[in-house]
C-alpha positions in Angstrom: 0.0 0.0 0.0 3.2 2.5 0.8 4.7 2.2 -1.9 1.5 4.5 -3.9 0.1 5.4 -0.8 3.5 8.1 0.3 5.8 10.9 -0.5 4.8 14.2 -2.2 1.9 12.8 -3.8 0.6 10.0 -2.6 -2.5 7.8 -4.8 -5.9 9.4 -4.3 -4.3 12.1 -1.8 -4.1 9.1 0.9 -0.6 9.1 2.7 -0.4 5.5 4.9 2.9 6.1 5.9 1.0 7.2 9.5 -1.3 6.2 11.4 -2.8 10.2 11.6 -2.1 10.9 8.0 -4.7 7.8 7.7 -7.1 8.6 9.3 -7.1 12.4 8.1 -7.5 10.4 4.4 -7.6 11.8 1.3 -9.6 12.9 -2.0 -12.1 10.3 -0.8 -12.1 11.0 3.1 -10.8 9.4 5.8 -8.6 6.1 5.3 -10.5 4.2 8.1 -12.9 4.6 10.4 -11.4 3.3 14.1 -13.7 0.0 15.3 -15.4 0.4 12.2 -14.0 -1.9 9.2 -17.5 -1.4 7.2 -17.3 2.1 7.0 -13.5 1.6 6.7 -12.4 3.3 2.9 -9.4 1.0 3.0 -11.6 -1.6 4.3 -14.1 -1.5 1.4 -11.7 -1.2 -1.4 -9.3 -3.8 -0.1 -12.6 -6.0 0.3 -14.1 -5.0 -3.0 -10.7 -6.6 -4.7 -10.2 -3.0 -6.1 -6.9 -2.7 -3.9 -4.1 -2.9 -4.2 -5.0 -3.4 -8.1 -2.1 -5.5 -9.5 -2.3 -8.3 -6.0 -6.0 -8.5 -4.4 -5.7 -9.8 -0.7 -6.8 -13.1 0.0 -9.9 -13.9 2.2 -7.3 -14.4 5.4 -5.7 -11.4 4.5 -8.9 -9.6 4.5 -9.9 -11.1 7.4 -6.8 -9.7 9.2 -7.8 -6.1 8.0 -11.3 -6.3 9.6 -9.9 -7.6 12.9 -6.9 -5.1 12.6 -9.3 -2.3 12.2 -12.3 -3.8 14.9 -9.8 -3.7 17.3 -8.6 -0.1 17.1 -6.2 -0.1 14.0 -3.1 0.2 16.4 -0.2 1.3 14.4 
């Protein structure tokens, strides 16, 4: 996700390289919503198979985001 989601100009205006630069978000909003993975942007698009485009996250993988982010996305 880092490696489009940082620097100068990060993909979609959404810098990941922080946990606060995350959840300020970007072009779309907010990156995730803390305890919330459904109305988690990262969430949905990861879950959606529509990130990161060229290597969708298995179902494990996605499983691991939704616990990550239910349980307070600590970075």
């Amino acid at each position: 996700c880092v490696s489009c989601h940082s620097g100068n100009k990060p993909a979609g205006g959404l810098n990941l390289t922080t946990r606060a630069l995350a959840l300020k978000g970007g072009v779309s909003g907010a990156g995730f919503a803390v305890s919330n993975a459904e109305k988690s942007l990262i969430f949905q698009r990861v879950a959606a198979k529509q990130m990161p485009p060229d290597a969708p996250f298995s179902a494990d993988e996605i499983a691991l985001l939704r616990g990550w982010i239910a349980t307070g996305a600590t970075w």
